[in-house]
C-alpha positions in Angstrom: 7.8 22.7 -8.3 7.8 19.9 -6.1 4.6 18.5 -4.7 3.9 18.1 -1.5 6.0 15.8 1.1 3.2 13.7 2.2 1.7 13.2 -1.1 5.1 11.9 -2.2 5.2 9.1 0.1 1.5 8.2 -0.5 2.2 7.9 -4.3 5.5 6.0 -3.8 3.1 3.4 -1.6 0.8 3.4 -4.2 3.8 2.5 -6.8 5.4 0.1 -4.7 2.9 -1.6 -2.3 4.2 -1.9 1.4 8.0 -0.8 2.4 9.5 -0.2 5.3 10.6 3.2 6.8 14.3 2.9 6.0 13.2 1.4 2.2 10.7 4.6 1.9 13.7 7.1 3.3 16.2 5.3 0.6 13.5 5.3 -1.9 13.5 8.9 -1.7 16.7 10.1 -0.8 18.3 11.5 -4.8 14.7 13.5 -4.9 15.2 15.4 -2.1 18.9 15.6 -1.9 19.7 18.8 -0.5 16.5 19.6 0.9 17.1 20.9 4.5 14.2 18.9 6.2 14.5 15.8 4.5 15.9 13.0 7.1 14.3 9.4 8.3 13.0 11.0 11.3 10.8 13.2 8.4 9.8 10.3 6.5 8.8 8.2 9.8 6.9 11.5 11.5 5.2 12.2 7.4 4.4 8.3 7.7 2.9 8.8 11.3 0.9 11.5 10.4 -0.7 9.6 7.5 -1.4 6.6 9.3 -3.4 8.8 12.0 -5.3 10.1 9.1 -6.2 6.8 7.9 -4.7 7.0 4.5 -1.7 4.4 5.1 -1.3 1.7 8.0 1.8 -0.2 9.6 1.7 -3.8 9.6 4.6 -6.1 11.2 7.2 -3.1 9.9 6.0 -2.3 6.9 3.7 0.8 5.3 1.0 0.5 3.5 -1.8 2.9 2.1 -5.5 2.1 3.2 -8.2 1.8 0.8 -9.2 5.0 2.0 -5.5 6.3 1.1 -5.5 4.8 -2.2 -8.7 6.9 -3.4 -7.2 10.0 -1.9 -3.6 9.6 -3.5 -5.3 8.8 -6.5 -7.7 12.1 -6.2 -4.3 14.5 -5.1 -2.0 13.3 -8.1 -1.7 15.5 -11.0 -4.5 14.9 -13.9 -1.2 13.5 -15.9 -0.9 10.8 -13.2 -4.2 9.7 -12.5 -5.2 7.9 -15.8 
């Protein structure tokens, strides 16, 4: 089962420090290949909606998780990921 869309790109932040939109869509892309909603208009909206959360922030271009998003990435990820 696949986890959740949003907590996807909040781990992949978390992984990878700041990316652009386009990096995060690329970044993504063979994971959910042939999943009907996945486009860059659903990365940049699952982006937008975290970032008026307060869990990740846009700076000159680029994403980034807060400090806030950090601890609640961390806190969502499976118990085999957290360590």
């Amino acid at each position: 089962m696949m986890q959740p869309f949003r907590l996807a790109l909040g781990e992949l932040l978390l992984d990878r420090g700041a990316m652009d939109g386009e990096e995060v869509f690329t970044t993504l892309a063979p994971r959910y290949e042939g999943e009907g909603f996945f486009s860059s208009g659903a990365v940049l909206q699952g982006l937008q909606s975290l970032a008026a959360t307060g869990i990740v922030r846009e700076a000159w271009g680029k994403w980034s998780l807060t400090r806030y998003g950090e601890d609640r990435v961390r806190r969502n990820l499976p118990k085999t990921r957290q360590a």
